[in-house]
Backbone as CSV, one residue per row, in Angstrom:
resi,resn,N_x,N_y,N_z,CA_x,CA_y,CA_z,C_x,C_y,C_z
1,UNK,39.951,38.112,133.927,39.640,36.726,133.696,40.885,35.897,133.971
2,UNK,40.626,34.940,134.849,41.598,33.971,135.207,41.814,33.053,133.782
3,UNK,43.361,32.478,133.917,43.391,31.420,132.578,42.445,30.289,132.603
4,UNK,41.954,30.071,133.859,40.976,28.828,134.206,39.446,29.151,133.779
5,UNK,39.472,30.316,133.147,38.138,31.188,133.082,37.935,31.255,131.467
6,UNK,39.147,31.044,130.644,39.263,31.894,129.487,38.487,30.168,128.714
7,UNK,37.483,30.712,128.052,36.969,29.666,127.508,37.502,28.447,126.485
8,UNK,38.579,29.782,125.767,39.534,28.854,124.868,40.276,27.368,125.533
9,UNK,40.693,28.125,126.494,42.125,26.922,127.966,40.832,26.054,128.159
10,UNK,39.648,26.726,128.359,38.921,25.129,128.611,38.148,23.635,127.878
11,UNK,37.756,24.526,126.648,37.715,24.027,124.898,39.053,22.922,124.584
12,UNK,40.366,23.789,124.899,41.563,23.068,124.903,41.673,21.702,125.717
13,UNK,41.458,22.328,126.649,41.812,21.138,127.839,40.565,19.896,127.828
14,UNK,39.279,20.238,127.469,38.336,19.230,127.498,38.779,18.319,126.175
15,UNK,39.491,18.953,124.940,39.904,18.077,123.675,40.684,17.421,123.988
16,UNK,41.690,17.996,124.911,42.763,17.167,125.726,42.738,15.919,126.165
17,UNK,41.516,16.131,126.944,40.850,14.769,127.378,40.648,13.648,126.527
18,UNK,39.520,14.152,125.707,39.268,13.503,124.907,39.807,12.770,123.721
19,UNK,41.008,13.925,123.182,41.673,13.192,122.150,43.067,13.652,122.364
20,UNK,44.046,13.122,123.536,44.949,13.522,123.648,46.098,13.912,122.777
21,UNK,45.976,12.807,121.222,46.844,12.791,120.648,46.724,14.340,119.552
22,UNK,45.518,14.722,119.415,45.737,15.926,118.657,46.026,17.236,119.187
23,UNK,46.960,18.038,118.855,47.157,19.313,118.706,46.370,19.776,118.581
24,UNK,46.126,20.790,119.939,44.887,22.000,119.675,45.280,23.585,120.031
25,UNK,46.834,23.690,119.634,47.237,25.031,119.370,46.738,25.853,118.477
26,UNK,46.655,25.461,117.525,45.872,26.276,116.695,44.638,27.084,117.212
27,UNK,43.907,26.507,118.214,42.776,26.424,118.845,43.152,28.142,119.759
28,UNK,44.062,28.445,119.917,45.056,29.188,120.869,44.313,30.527,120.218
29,UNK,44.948,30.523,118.956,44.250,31.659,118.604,43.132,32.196,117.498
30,UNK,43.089,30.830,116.947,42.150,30.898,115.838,40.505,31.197,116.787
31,UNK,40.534,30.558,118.150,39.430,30.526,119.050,39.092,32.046,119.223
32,UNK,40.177,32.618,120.253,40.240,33.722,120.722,39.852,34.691,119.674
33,UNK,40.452,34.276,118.169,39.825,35.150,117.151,38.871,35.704,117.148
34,UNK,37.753,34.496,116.810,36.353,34.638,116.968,35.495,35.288,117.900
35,UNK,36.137,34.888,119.100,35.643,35.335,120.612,35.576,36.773,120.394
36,UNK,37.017,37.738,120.050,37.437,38.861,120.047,35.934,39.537,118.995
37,UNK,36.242,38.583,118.026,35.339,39.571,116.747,33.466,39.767,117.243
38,UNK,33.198,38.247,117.992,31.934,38.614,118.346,31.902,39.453,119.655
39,UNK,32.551,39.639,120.472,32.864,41.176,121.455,32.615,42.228,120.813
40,UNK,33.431,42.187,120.074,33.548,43.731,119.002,32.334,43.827,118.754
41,UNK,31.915,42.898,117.405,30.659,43.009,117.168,29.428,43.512,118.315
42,UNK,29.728,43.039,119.170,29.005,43.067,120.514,29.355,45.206,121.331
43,UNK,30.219,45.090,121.170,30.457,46.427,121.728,30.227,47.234,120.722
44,UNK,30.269,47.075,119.256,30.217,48.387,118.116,28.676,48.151,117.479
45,UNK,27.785,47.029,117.395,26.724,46.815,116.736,25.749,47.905,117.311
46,UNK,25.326,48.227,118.659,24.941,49.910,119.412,25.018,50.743,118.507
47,UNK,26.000,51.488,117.845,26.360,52.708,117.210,25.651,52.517,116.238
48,UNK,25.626,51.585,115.768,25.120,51.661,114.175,23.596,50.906,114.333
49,UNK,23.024,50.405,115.004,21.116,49.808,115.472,20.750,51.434,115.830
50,UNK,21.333,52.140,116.355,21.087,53.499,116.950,20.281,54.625,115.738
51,UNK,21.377,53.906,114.450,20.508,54.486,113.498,20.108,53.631,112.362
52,UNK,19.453,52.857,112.810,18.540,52.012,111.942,19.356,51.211,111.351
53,UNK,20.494,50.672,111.648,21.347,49.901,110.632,22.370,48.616,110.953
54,UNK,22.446,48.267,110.158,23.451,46.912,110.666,24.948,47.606,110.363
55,UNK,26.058,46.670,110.911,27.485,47.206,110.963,27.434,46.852,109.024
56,UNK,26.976,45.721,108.999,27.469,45.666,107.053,27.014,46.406,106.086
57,UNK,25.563,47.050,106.438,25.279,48.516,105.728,25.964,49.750,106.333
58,UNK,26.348,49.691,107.310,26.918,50.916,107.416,28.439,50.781,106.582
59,UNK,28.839,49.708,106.478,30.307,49.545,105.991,30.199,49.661,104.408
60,UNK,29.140,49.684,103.826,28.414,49.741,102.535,28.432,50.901,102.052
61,UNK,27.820,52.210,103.186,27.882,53.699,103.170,29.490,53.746,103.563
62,UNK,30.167,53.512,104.357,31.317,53.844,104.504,32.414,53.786,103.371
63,UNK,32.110,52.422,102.990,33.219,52.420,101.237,32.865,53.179,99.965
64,UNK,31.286,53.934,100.009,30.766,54.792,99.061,31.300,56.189,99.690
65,UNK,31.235,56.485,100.796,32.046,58.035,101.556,33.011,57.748,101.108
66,UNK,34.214,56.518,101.393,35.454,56.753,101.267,36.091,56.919,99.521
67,UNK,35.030,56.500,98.793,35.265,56.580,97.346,35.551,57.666,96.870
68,UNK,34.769,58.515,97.951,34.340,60.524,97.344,34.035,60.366,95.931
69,UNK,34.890,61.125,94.858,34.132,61.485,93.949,34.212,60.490,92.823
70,UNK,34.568,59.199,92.887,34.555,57.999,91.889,33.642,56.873,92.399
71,UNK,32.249,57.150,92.084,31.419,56.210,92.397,31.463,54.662,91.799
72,UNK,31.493,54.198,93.180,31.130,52.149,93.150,30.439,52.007,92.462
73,UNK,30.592,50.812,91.593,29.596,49.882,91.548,29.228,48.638,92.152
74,UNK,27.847,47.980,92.171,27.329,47.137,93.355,29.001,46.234,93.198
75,UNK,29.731,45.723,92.320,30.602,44.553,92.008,31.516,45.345,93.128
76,UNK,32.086,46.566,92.727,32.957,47.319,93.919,32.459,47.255,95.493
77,UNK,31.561,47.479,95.572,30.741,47.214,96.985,31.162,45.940,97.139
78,UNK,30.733,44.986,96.550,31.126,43.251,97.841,32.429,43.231,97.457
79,UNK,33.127,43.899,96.708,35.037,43.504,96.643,35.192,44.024,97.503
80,UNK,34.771,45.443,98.317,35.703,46.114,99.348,34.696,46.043,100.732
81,UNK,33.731,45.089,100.985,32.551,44.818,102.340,33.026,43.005,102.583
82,UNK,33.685,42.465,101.216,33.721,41.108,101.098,33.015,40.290,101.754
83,UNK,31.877,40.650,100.307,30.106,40.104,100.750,30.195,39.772,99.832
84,UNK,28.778,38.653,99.311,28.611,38.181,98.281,27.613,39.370,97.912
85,UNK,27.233,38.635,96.332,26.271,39.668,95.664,25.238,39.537,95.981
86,UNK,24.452,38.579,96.540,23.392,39.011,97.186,23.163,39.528,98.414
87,UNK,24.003,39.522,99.453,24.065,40.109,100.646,24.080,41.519,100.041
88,UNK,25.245,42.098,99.178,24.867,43.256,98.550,23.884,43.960,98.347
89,UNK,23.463,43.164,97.447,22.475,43.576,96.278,21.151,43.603,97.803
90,UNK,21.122,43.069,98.893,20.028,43.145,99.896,20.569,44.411,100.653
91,UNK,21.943,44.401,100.888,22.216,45.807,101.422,21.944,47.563,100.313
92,UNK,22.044,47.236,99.637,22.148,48.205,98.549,20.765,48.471,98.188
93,UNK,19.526,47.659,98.136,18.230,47.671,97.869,17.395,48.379,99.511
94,UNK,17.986,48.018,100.569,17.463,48.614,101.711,18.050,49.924,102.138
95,UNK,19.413,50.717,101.800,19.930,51.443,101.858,19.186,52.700,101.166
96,UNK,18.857,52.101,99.891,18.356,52.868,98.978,17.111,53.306,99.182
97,UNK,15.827,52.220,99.775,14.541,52.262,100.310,14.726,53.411,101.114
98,UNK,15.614,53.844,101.981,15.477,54.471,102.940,16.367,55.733,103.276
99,UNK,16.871,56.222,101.604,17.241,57.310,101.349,18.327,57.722,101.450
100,UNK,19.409,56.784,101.767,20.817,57.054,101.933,21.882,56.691,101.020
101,UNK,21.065,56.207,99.970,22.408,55.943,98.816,21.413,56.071,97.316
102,UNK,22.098,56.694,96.250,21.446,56.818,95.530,22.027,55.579,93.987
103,UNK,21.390,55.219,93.289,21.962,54.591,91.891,21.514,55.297,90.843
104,UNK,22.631,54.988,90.190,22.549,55.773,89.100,23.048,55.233,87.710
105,UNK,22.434,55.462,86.462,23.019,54.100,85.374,23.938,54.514,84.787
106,UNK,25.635,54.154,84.671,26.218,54.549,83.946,26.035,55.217,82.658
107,UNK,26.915,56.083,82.161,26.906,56.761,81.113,27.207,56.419,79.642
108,UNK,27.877,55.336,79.882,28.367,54.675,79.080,28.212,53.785,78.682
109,UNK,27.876,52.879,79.754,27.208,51.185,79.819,25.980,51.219,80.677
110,UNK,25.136,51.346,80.537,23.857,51.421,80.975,23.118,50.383,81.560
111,UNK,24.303,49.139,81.554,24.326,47.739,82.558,24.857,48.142,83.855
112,UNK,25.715,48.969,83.974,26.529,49.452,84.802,25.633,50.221,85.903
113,UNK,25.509,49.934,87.533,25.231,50.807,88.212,26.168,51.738,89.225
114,UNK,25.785,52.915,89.279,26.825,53.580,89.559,26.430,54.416,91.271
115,UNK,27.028,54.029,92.448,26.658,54.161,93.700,26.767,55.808,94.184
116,UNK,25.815,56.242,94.822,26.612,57.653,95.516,25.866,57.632,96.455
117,UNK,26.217,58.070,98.048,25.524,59.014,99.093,24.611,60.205,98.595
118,UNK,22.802,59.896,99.368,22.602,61.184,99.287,22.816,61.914,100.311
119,UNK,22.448,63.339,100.619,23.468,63.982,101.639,22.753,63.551,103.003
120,UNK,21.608,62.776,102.588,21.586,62.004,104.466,22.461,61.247,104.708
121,UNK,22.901,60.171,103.721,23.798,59.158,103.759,25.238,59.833,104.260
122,UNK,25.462,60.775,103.545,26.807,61.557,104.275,26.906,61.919,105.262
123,UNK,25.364,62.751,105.968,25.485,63.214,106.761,25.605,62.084,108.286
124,UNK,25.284,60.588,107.654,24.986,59.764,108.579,26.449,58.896,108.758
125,UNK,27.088,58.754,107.997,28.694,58.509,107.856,29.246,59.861,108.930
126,UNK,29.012,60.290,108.669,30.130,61.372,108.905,29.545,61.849,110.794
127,UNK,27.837,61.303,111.066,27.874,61.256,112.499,28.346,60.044,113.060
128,UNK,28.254,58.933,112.398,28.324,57.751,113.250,29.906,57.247,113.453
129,UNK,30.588,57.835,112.166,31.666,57.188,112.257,32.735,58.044,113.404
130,UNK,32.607,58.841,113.926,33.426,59.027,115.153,32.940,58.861,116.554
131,UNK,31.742,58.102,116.365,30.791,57.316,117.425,31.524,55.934,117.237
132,UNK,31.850,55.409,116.802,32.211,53.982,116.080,33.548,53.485,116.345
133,UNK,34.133,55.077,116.220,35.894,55.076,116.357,36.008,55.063,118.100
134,UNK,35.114,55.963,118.441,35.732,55.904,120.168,34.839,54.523,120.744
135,UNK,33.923,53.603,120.344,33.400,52.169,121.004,34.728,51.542,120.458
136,UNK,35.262,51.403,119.233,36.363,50.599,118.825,37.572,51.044,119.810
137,UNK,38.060,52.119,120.195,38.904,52.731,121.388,38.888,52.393,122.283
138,UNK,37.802,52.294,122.950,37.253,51.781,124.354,37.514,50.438,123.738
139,UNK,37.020,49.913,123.327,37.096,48.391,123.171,38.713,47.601,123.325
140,UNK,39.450,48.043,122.666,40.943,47.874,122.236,41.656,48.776,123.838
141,UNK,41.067,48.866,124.661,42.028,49.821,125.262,42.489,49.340,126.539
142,UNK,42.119,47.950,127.015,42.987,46.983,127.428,44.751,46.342,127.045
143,UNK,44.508,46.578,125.640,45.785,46.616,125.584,46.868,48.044,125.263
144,UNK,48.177,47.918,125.527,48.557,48.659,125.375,49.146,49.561,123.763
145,UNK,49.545,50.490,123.358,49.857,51.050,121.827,50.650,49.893,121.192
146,UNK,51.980,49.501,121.891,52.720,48.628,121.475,52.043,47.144,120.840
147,UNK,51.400,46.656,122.174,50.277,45.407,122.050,49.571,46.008,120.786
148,UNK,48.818,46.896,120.889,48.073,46.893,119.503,48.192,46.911,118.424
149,UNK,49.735,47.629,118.489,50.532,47.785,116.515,50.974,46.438,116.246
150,UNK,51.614,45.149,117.750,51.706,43.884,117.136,50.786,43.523,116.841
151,UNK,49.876,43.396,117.288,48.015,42.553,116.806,48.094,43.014,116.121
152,UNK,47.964,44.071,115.470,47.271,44.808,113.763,48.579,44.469,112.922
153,UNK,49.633,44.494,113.233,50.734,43.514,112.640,50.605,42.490,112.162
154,UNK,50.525,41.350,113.285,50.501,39.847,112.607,48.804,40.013,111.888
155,UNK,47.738,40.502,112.238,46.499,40.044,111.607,46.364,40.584,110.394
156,UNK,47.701,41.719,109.884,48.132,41.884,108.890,48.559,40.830,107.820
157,UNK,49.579,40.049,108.455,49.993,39.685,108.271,49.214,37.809,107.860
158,UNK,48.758,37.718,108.638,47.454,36.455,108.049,46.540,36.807,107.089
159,UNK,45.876,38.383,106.946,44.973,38.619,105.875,45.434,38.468,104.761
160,UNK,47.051,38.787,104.794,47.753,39.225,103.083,47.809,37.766,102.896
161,UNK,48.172,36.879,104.044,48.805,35.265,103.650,47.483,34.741,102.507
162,UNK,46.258,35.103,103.500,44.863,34.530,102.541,44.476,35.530,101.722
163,UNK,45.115,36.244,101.032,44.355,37.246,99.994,43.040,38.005,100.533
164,UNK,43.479,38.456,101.563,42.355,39.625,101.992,43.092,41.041,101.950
């Protein structure tokens, strides 16, 4: 893609026009952000429709795998998917319909629900996610190792600024 091509330079340059006096650096990369994430989205959403699922339920099963043996609760689920509770509580209710995550009522507090994989759910983590890793590979593989440890650097570095 030519710079005359890149949609951002032209977003830029038409504001240019229009309102010369404002600054639209920001525009530089906050644009390209977006662009990047709906690509991604665009190149990784395949892996996971393949088996019946959206990327935010699968990331739902993924933070219940990565828990292993200290099961979530729904409140743990949108702290570590950073979803609200009803996007949750809609992921967690369809997950469950369809046999891949089980609830269970705490032992103690019986308000408390307590998340686990059943072993389809594992078994479906554990196929998709190295399906997932090589579209994210391919995807990223325009740039080079160096290029990529700075990007995952600074976007480090903006998540911690906003408390992500």
């Amino acid at each position: 893609m030519s710079t005359s091509d890149d949609p951002v330079d032209v977003a830029r340059a038409e504001w240019a026009a229009l309102h010369p006096d404002l600054d639209t650096t920001p525009m530089a990369l906050t644009g390209r952000l977006r662009l990047v994430a709906a690509a991604l989205a665009r190149a990784t959403e395949p892996v996971v429709r393949a088996e019946g699922l959206t990327r935010p339920e699968f990331d739902v099963l993924s933070a219940v795998r990565r828990a292993g043996r200290t099961p979530l609760t729904p409140t743990g689920i949108a702290a570590a998917t950073l979803a609200s509770g009803a996007a949750t509580t809609k992921r967690l209710d369809h997950l469950t319909s369809v046999g891949h995550l089980q609830r269970t009522p705490d032992e103690r507090d019986g308000r408390v629900t307590r998340l686990s994989l059943t072993p389809s759910g594992t078994a479906l983590v554990d196929r998709v996610l190295p399906q997932l890793l090589a579209a994210e590979r391919a995807f990223a593989a325009a740039l080079t190792a160096d290029q990529r440890t700075a990007a995952s650097e600074a976007l480090g570095v903006l998540l911690a600024e906003h408390g992500v």
